[in-house]
Structure formats: C-alpha cells, structure tokens
N, C-alpha and C positions, 0 to 999 in steps of 0.2 A: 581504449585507454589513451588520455591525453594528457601532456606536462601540464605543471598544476602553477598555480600563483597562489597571491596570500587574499584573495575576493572571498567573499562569503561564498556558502554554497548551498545555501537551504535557508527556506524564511518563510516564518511564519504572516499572513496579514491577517488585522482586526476581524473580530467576525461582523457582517453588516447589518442589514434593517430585516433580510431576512435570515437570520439565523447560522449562515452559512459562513463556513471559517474558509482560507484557502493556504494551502502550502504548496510555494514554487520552489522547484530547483533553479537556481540563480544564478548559471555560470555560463552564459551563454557562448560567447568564444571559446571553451571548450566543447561546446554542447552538453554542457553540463552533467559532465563529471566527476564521480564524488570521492575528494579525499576523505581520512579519518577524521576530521576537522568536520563537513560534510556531514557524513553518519551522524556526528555526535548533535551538529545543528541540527539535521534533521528527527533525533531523537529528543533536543531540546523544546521545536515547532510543536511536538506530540506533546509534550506536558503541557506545555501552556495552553493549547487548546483543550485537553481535558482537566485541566484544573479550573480554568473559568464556566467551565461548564454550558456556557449560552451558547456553544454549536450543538447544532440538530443535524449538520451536514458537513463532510471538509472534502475538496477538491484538491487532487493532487495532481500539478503542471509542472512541466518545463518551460522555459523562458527561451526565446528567439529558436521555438520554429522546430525545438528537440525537444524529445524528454529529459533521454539521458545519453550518452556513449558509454556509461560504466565506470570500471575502477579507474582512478587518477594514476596516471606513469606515477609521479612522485612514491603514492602509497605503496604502488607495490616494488619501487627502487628501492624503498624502508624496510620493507617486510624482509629482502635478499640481502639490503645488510644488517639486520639484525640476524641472522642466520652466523656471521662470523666477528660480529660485532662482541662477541664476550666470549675466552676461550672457553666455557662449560658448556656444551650443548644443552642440555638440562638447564640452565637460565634463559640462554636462546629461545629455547619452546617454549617456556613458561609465556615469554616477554611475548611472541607469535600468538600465544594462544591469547592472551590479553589483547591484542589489537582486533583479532576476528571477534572476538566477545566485542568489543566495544562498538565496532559498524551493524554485526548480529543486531545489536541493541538498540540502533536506531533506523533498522529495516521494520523490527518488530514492535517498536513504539506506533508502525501504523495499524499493526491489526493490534493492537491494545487497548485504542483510543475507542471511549464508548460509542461515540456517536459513529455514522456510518462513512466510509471514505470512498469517492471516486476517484480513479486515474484516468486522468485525462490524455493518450497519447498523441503525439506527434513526431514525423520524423521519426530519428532513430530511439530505439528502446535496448539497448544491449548490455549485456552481463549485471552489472551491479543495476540497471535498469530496469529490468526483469526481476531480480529481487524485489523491488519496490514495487511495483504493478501488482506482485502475486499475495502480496501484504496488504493491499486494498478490498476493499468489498466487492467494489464492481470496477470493468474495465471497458472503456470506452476508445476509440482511435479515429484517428481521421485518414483522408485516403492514400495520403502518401506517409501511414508511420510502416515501419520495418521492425523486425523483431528479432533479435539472436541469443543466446544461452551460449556466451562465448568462452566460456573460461577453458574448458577441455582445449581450446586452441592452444590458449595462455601454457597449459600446463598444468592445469589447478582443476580440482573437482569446484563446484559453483557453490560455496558455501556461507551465502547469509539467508541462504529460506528458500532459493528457488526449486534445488531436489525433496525439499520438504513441503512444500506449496503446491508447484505445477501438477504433481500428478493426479492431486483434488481437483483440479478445475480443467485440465484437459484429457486426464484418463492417462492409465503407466503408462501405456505402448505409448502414445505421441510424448509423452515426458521422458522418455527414453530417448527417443529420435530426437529430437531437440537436443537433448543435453549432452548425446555422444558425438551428434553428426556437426553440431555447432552452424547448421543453414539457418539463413536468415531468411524469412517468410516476411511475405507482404499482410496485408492490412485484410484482404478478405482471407487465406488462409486464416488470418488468424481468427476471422468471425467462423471459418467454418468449424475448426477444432474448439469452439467455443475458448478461446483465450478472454476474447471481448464480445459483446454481447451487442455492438452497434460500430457502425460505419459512418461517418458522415463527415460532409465536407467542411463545418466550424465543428471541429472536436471543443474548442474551452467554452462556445457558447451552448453547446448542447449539452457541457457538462455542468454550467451553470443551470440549465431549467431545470434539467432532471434532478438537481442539487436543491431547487425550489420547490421541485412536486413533494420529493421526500420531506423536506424541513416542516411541512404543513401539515405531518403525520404524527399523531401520538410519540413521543419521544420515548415515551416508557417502552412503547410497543416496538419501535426501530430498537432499541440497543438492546431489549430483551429478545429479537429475533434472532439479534447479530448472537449474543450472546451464546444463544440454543444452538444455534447452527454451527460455530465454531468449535461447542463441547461436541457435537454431533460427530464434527469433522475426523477431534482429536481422538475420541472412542465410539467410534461407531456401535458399539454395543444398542439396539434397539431399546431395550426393557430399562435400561439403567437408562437411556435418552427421555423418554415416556417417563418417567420419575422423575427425572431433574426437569421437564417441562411440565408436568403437572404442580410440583410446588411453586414451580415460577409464577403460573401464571394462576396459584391460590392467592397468593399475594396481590397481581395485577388484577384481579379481578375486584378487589374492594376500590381502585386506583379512579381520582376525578376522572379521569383521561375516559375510561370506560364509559362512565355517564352521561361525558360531555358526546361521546360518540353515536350513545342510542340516542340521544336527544335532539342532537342534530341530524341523524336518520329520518327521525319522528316529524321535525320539521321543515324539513326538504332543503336544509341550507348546509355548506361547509362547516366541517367541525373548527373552532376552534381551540389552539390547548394550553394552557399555563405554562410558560418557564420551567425548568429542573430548581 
C-alpha cells in the first residue's frame, strides 16, 4: 500500500497492426498502486477494448519495473473514514459496500472482456495485484517478480476476486497458504504452484509474441474457448458443461473461420481470419 496523487492509474493503448490491444498500470513511483479512481480506469480500459472489438489479444503490464504494490494508502485512509464519517452505521456499510463493488468491478471488467488477456508480471505483484493477475487468462512473470495475497496482514480478507480466483488456478490448499500466511513467493514458486505458466527474463516481450501467436487464431474459436472454460469454471457440473459446449460450437461450426481453417490445412499455408 502506497500514498496515492491525483496521476492516472490505468490506461488503455490503441490496439496495433496486429490485433493486439495493451493495458498498463501507470503509476510507476508508487509501483503502481491502485486507488478507486484506478479500478474504475481500469474498468474503463476494459470497455473500450471490447467495445471496438478489433483486439484478438490484450496485455496486461505495469509500468517502471512493477506490476502492482496493491491498494493505494489514500483508498483505504477512505474506506476508515467512511466507517465514522455518517453517524448511521447502516449508511456507512452501504457507502463500504459501494466502493468494494466499484474496484470488484474493474478487477472483473478483465475476465469479461472477450478477447483473451495476458498478465505480464514483474517485480512486485501484491494484494490488489494479485486480484488483477487472477482475472486474466494467462499469467506470465519474469525472474525477479514476487508475489503476496497481502491483505490478511492489512486486516481485511482480500476481497476483489483473488479468494474467488486463486483456488482455480493454483488448487484450495496453496490458496489457503497464500491467503492466510500472506508470504511472498518468488517467480519459480510461482511457476511451480502453476500461478504462471512461464519464466522468462523480458516478461513484456514475451508477452507481446505469445499475444501474437494467439491474435493469429480463429477469434471466434479464442473467445468461445475463453467463454466454455470460464462457465466450466463457474459450474463445473460436466453434463450441463457438454450441452452448453455442444450448442456453442453448433453455431461455430457453420462460422467462415472453420473453412478458412480446413483450407489452409489442405494447402499447407497459415490460416488467415476475418475481423469480428
């Protein structure tokens, strides 16, 4: 947690020639840390990238060297005085529970967004950092990022996604240990607990190719996987999974994208696919 200014904190850039949109956190002399302001940028980056619809890919960085340090001092100096800020407890909460909804809301603007998202880490990744990461598709780091699920320190249970996230991707017992013990794990831990699925020593350029191999895939076929995998996620139920993925892909099966794939099968060359 770091005192905050009035700097932007979240920004969307243009998407480029290949397809690929990027969203950086932007605060670097904090190490960019995110106030309410922050969240809300960050859940503004998310529309605008899927309202224009031409990303097949979005990259998600920190700026100078960090991802993130987490909640901003200021946001949560806010949060304690609104606690005595109105004598009704009962408007208190209300007003509490609206500011968590509001950051909730641009943690999860990233798993919302159709197209597929990477997190690029470096340096540190902690509390409100970790929410973000665990709301991406896939997660990447390079060899000096650190990782912490800090808020039980704080006093707070870690509430914008990461007790609802982490235990899908690294299994309950290690989302436990994390979230109670509040240690900070280096960069191979976290490839071994599958947090991230790659090491490497340019995290934002290897998260640009791999942001290019995807962008050059069926688009339909990216955000209908994203899509399956996600209901999968939320209801594991098998039979009712197998039904919502069979109509999916009754639909995707009449789609150019299919055609243009056996075709360029058939004539030993890269597929290419049409726009959304």
């Amino acid at each position: 947690m770091r005192a905050s200014s009035s700097a932007p904190r979240a920004r969307a850039r243009d998407v480029d020639a290949d397809a690929i949109a990027v969203i950086e956190l932007a605060h670097a002399r904090t190490s960019n840390a995110l106030d309410r302001d922050g969240f809300e940028a960050l859940k503004r980056a998310c529309e605008t990238i899927e309202s224009n619809r031409r990303a097949r890919c979005v990259v998600v960085r920190g700026a100078g060297g960090n991802f993130s340090s987490g909640l901003d001092l200021s946001t949560a100096n806010a949060i304690l005085d609104a606690r005595t800020a109105d004598g009704c407890a009962g408007r208190a909460n209300e007003a509490l529970m609206r500011t968590i909804e509001a950051m909730q809301a641009g943690v999860s603007a990233l798993e919302r967004m159709s197209a597929p998202s990477i997190a690029c880490v470096s340096g540190v990744c902690f509390g409100g950092g970790v929410d973000v990461i665990t709301a991406c598709d896939v997660r990447i780091a390079s060899e000096d990022a650190r990782f912490c699920v800090k808020e039980v320190d704080l006093g707070l249970a870690a509430d914008l996604g990461t007790l609802q996230r982490l235990p899908t991707i690294v299994g309950h017992g290690r989302a436990m240990d994390l979230a109670l013990t509040a240690r900070t794990i280096d960069a191979r831990e976290a490839l071994a607990i599958g947090l991230v699925t790659e090491v490497v020593a340019d995290v934002d350029a290897r998260g640009m190719e791999l942001a290019r191999e995807l962008a050059k895939k069926s688009p339909l076929a990216l955000r209908g996987t994203k899509r399956v995998l996600l209901r999968a996620r939320d209801d594991p139920n098998v039979a009712k999974g197998l039904d919502y993925v069979a109509a999916h892909n009754a639909a995707m099966l009449r789609s150019d994208d299919l055609s243009e794939a056996l075709r360029a099968r058939a004539e030993r060359r890269p597929p290419v696919f049409s726009k959304l």
